[in-house]
N, CA, C and O of each residue as an XYZ file, in Angstrom:
620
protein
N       0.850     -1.185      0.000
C       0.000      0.000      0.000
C       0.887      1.237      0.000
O       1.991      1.270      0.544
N       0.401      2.113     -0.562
C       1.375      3.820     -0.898
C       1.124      4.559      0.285
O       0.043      4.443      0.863
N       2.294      5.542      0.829
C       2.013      5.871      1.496
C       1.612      5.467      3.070
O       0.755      6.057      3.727
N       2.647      4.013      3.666
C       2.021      3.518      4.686
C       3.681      3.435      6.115
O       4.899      3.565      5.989
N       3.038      3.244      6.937
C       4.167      3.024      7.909
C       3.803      2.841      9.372
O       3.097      3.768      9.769
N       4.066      1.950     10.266
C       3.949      0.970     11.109
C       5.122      2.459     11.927
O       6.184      3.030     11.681
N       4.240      2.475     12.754
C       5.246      3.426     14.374
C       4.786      2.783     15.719
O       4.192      1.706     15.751
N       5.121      3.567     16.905
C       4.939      3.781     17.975
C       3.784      4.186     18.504
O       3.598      5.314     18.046
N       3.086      3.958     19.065
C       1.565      4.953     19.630
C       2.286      6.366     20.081
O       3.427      6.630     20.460
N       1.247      7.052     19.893
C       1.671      8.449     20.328
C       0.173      8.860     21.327
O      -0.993      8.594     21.033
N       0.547      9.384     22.225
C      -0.783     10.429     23.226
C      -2.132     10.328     21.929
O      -3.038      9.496     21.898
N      -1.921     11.267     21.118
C      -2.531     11.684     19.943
C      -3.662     10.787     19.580
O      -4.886     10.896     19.511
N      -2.528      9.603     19.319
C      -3.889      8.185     18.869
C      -4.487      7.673     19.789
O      -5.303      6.858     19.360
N      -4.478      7.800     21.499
C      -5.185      6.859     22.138
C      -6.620      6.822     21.968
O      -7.371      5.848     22.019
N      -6.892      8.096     21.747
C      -9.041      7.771     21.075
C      -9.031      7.284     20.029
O     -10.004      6.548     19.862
N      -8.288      7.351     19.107
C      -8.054      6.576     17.557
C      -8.580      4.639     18.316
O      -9.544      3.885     18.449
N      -7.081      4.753     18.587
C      -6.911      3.451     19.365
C      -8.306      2.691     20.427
O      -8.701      1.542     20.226
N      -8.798      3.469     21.363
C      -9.628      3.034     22.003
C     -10.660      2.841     21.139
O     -11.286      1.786     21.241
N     -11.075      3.893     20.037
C     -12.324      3.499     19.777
C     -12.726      2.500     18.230
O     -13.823      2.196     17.761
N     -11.091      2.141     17.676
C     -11.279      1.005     17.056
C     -11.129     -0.434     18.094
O     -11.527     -1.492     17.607
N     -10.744     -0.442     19.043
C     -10.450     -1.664     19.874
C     -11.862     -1.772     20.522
O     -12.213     -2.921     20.788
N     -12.616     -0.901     20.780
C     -14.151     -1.385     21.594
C     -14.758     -1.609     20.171
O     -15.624     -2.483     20.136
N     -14.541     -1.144     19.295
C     -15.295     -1.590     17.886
C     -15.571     -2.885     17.780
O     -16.701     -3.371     17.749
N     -14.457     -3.509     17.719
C     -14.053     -4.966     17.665
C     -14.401     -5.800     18.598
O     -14.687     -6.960     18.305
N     -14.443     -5.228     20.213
C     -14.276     -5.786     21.355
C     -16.531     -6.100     21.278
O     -17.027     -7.186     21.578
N     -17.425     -4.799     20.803
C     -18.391     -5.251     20.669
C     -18.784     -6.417     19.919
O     -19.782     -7.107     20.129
N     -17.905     -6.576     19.020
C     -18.297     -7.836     17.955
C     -17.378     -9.764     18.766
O     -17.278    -10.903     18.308
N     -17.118     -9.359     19.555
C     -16.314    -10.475     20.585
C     -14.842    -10.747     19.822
O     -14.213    -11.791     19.994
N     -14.460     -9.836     19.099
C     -12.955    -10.230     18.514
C     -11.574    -10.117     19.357
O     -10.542    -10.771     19.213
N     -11.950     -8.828     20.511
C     -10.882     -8.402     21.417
C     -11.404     -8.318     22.575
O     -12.472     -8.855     22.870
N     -10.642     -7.574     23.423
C     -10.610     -7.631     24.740
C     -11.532     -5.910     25.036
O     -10.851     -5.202     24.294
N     -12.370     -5.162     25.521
C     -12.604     -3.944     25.361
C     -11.598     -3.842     25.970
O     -11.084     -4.831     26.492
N     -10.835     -2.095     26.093
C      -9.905     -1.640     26.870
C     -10.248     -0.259     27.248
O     -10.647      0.323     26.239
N     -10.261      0.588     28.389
C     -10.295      1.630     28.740
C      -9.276      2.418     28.353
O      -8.137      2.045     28.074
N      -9.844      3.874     28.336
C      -9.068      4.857     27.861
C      -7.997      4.746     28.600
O      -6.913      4.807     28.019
N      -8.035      4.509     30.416
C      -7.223      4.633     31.350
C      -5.765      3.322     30.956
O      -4.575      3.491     31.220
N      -6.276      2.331     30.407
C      -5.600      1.272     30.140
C      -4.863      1.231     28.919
O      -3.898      0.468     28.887
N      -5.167      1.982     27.801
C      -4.209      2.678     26.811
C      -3.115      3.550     27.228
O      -1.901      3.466     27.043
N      -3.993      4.588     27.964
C      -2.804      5.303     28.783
C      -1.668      4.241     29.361
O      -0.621      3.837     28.856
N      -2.216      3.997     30.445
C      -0.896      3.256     31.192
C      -0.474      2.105     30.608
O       0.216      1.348     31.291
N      -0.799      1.752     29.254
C       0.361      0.454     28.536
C       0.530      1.414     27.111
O       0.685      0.829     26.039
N       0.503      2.429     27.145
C       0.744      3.240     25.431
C       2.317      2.684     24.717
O       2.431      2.410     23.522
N       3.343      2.603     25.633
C       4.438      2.019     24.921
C       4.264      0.686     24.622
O       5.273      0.175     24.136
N       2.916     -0.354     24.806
C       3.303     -1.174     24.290
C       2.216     -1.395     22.685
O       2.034     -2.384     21.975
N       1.880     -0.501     22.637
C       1.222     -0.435     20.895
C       1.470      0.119     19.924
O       1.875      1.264     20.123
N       1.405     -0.208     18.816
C       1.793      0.265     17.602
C       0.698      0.120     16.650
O      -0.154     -0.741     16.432
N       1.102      1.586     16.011
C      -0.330      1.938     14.766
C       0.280      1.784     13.437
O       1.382      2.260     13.167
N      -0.482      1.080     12.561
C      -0.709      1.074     11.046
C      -1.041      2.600     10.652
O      -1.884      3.077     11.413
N      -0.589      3.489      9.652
C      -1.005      4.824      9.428
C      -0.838      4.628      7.476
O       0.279      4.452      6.988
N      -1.975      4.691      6.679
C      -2.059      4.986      5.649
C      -2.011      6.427      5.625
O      -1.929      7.216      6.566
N      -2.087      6.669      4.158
C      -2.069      8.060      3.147
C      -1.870      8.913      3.604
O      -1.852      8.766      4.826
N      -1.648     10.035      3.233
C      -0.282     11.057      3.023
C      -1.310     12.077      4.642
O      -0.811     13.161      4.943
N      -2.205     11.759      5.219
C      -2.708     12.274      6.800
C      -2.065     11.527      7.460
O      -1.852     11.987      8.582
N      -1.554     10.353      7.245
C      -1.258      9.226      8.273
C      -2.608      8.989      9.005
O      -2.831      9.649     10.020
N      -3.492      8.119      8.571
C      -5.307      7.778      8.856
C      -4.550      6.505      9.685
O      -3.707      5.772      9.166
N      -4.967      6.414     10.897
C      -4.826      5.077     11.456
C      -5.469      4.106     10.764
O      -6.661      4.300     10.527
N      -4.994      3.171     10.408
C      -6.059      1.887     10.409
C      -6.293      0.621     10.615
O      -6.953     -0.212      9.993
N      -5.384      0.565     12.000
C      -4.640     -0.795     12.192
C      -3.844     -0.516     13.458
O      -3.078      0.446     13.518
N      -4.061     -1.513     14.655
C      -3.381     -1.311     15.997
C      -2.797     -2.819     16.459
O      -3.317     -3.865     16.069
N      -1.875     -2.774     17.167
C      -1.465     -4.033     18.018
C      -0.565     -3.643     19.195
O       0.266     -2.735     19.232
N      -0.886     -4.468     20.094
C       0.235     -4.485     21.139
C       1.007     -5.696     21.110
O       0.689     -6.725     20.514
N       2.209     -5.475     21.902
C       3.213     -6.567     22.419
C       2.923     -6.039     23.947
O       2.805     -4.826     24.117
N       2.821     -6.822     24.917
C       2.328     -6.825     26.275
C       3.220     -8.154     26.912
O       2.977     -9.360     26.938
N       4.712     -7.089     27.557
C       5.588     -8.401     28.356
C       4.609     -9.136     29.814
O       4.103     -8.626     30.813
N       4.664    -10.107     29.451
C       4.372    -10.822     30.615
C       5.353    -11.323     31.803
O       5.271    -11.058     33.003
N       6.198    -12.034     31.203
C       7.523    -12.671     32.200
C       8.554    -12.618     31.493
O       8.475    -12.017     30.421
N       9.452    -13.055     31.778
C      10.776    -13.464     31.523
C      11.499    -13.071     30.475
O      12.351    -12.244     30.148
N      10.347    -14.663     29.731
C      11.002    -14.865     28.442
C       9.196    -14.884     27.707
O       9.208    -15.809     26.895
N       8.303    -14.474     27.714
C       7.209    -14.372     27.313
C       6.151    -13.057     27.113
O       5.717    -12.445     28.090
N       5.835    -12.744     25.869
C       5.327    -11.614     25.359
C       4.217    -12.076     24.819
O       4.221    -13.072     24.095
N       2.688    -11.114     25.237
C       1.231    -11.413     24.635
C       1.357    -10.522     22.836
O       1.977     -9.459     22.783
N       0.966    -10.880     22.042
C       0.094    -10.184     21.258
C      -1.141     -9.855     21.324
O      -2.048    -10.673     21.174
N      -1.370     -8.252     21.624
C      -2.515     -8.108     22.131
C      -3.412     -7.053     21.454
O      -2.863     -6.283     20.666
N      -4.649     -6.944     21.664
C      -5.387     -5.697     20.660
C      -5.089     -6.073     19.258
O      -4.879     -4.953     18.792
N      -4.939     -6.856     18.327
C      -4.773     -6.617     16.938
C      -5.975     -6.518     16.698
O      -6.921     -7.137     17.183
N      -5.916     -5.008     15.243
C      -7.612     -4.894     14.920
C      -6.859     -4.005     13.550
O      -6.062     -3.068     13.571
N      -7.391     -4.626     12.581
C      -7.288     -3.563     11.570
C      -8.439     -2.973     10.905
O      -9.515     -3.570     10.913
N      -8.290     -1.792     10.303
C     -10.148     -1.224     10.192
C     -10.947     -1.714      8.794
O     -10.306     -1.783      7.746
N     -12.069     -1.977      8.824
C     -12.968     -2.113      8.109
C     -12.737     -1.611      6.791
O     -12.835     -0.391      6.656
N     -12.409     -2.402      5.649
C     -12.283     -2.106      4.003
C     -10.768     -2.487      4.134
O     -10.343     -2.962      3.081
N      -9.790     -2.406      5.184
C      -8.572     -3.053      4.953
C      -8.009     -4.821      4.844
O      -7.134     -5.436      4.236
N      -9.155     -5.147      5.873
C      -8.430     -6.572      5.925
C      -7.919     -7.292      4.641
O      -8.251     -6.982      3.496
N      -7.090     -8.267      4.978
C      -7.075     -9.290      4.087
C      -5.570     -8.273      2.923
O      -5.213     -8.885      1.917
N      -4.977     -7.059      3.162
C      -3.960     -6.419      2.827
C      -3.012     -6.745      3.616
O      -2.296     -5.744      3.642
N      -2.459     -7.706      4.429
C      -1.677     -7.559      4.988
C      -1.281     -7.065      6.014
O      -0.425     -7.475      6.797
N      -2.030     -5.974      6.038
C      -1.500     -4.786      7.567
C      -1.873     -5.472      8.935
O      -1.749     -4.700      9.886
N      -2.520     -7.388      9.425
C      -2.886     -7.504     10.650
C      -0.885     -8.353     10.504
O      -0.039     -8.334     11.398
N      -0.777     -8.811      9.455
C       0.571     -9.005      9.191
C       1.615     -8.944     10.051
O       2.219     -9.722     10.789
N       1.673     -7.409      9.644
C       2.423     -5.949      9.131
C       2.688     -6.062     10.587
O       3.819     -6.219     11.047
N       1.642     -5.980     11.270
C       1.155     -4.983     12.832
C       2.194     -6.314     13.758
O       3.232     -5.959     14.317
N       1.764     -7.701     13.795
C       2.622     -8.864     13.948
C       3.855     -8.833     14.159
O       4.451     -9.006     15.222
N       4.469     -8.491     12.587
C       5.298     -8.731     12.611
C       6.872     -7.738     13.534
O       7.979     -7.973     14.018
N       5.718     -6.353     13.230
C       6.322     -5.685     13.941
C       6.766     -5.717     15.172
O       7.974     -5.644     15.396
N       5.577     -5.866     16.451
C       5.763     -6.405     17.666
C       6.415     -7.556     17.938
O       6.944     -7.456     19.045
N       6.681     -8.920     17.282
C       7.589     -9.447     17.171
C       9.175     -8.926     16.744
O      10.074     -9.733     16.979
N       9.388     -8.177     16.392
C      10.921     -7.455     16.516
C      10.624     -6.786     17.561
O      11.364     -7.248     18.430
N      10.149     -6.178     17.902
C      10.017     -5.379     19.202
C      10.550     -6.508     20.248
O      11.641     -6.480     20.818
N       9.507     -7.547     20.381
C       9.967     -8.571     21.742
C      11.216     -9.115     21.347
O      11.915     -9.107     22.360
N      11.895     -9.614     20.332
C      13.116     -9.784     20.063
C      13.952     -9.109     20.405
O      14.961     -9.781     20.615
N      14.174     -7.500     20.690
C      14.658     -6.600     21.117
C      14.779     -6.254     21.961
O      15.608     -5.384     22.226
N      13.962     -6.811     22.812
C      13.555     -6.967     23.959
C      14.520     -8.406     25.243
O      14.838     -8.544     26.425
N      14.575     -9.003     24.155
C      15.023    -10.260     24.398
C      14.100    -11.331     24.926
O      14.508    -12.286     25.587
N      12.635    -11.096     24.552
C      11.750    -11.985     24.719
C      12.278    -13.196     24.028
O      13.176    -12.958     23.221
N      11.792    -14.897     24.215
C      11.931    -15.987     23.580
C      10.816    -16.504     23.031
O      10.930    -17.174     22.005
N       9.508    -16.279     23.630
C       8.479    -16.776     23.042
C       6.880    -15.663     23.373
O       6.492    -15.202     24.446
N       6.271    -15.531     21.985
C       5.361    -14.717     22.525
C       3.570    -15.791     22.041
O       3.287    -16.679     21.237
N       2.785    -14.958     23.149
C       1.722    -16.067     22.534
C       0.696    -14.954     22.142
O       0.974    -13.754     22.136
N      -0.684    -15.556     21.772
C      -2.023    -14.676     21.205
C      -2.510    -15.744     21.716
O      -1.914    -16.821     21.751
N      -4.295    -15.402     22.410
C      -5.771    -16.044     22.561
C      -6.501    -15.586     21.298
O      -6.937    -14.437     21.358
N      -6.620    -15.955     20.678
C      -8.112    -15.673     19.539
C      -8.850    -16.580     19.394
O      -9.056    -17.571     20.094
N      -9.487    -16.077     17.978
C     -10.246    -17.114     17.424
C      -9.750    -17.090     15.694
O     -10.255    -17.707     14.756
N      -8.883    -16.383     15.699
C      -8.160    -16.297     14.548
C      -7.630    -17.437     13.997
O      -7.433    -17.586     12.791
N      -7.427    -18.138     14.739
C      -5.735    -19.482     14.204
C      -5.466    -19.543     13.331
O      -4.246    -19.393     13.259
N      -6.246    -19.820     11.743
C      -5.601    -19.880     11.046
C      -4.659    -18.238     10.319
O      -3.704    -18.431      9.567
N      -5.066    -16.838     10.651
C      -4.600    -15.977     10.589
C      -2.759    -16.508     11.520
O      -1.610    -16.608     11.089
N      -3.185    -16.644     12.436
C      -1.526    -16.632     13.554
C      -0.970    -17.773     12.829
O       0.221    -17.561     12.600
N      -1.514    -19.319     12.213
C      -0.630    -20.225     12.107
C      -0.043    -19.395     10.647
O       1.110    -19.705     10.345
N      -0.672    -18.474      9.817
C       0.229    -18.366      8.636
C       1.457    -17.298      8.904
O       2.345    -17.213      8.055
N       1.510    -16.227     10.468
C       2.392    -15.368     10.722
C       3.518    -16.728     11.718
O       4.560    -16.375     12.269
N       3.104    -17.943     11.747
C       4.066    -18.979     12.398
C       4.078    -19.140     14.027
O       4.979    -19.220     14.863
N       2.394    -19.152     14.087
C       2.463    -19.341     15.709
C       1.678    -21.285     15.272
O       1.377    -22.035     14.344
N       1.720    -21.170     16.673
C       0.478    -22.608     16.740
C       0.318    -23.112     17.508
O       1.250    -23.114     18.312
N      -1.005    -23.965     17.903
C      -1.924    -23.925     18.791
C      -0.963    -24.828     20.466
O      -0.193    -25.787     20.409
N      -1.413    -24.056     21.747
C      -0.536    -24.975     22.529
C      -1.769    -25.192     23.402
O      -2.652    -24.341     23.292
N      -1.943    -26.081     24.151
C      -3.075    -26.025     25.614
C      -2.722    -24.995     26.467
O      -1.538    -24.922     26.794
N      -3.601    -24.091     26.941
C      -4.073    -22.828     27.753
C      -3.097    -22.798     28.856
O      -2.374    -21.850     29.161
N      -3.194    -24.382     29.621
C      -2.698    -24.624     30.510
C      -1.389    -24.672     30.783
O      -0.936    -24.858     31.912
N      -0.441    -24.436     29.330
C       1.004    -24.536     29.510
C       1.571    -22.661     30.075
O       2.599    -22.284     30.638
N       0.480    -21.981     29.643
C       0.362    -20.450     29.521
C       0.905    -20.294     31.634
O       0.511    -21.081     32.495
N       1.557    -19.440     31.809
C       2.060    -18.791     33.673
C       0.510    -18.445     33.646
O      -0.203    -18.165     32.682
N       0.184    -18.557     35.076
C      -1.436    -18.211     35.725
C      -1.024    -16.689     35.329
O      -1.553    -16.343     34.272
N      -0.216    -15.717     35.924
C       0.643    -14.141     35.835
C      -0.517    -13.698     34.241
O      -0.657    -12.493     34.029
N      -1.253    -14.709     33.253
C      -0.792    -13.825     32.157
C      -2.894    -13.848     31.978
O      -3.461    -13.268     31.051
N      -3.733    -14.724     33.205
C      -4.805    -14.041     33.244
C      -5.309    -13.547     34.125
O      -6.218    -14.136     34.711
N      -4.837    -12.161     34.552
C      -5.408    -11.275     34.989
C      -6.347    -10.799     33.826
O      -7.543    -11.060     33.957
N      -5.980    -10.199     32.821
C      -7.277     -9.473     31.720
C      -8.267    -10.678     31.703
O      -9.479    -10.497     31.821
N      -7.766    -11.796     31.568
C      -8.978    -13.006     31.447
C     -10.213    -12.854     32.775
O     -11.393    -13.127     32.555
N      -9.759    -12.418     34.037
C     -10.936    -11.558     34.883
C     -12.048    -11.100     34.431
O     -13.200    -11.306     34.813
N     -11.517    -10.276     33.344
C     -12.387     -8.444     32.997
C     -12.957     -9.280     31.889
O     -13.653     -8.411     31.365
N     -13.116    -10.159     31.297
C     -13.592    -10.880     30.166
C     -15.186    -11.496     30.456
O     -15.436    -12.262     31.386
N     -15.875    -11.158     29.785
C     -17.457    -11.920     29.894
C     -17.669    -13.225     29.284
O     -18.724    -13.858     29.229
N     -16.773    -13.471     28.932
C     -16.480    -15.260     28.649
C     -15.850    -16.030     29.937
O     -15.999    -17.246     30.060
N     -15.116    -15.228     30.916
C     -14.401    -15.697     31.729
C     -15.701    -16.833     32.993
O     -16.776    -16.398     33.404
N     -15.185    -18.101     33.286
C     -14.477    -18.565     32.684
C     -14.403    -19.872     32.019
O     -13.708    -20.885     32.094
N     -15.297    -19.483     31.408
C     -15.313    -20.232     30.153
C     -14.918    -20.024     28.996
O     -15.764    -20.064     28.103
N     -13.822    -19.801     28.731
C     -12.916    -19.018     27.599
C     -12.804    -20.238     26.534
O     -12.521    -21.415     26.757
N     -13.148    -19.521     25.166
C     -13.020    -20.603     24.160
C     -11.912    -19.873     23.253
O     -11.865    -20.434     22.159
N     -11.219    -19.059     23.327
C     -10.124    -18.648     22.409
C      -8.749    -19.977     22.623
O      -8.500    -20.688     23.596
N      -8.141    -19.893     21.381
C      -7.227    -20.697     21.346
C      -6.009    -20.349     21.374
O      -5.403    -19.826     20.439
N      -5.501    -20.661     22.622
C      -3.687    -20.039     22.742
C      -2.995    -20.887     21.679
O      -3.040    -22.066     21.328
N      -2.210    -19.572     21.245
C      -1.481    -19.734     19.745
C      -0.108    -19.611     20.594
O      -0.289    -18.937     21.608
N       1.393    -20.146     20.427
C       2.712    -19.660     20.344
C       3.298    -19.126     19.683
O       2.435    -19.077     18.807
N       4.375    -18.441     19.122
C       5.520    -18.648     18.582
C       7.023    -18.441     19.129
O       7.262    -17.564     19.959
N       7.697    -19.015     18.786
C       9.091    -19.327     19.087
C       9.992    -18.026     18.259
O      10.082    -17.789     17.055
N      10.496    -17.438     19.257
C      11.335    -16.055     18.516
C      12.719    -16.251     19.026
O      13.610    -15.460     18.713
């Protein structure tokens, strides 16, 4: 796509950000997140920005958990984009990030899988996951009966 580039969150986008992530979060794809909760994790997301305004249209986090383990979290790209690459894009990015980090392995809950098995994650039991990494699984109205499928990958 012309005109595109993968950054840092900035102050600027957190209503961008919040109000494509409850978008999604109404349709059961994500997690909702408060404005307050963008704030206090803003370094760990990154925006998709098309055409020559820089239009958000596409968010993800990397969210350290422990050690050696990093969530992919919030991926949402906007409506008329999918299927371009940019939930990709957003991936692949936060994966160099946790590499940089010196993370070893990062995971995702969705319902995506076959989206994560083609960026090279795949499916592990819930139960191999540190208890440390559901706290958000609390704030969840599935909880707890959670049917998303923990995805890995090995970095």
């Amino acid at each position: 796509m012309k005109n595109t580039m993968i950054r840092n969150a900035r102050i600027e986008d957190v209503k961008i950000i919040h109000q494509m992530l409850n978008t999604f979060a109404e349709q059961g794809a994500v997690l909702p997140r408060s404005l307050s909760e963008i704030y206090d994790h803003l370094r760990d997301y990154s925006v998709y920005c098309h055409g020559d305004e820089g239009t958000i249209i596409g968010t993800c986090a990397i969210h350290v958990c422990w050690d050696d383990l990093a969530e992919i979290r919030s991926l949402a790209v906007g409506n008329g984009f999918v299927g371009r690459g940019i939930g990709r894009a957003l991936v692949e990015h936060c994966i160099v990030q946790a590499k940089e980090l010196g993370i070893k392995r990062v995971f995702a809950l969705t319902y995506s899988t076959g989206f994560f098995e083609k960026v090279g994650f795949y499916a592990i039991d819930k139960a191999g996951l540190p208890h440390k990494i559901w706290a958000d699984c609390l704030k969840c109205a599935k909880f707890p009966d959670c049917d998303e499928v923990a995805m890995v990958r090995e970095i």
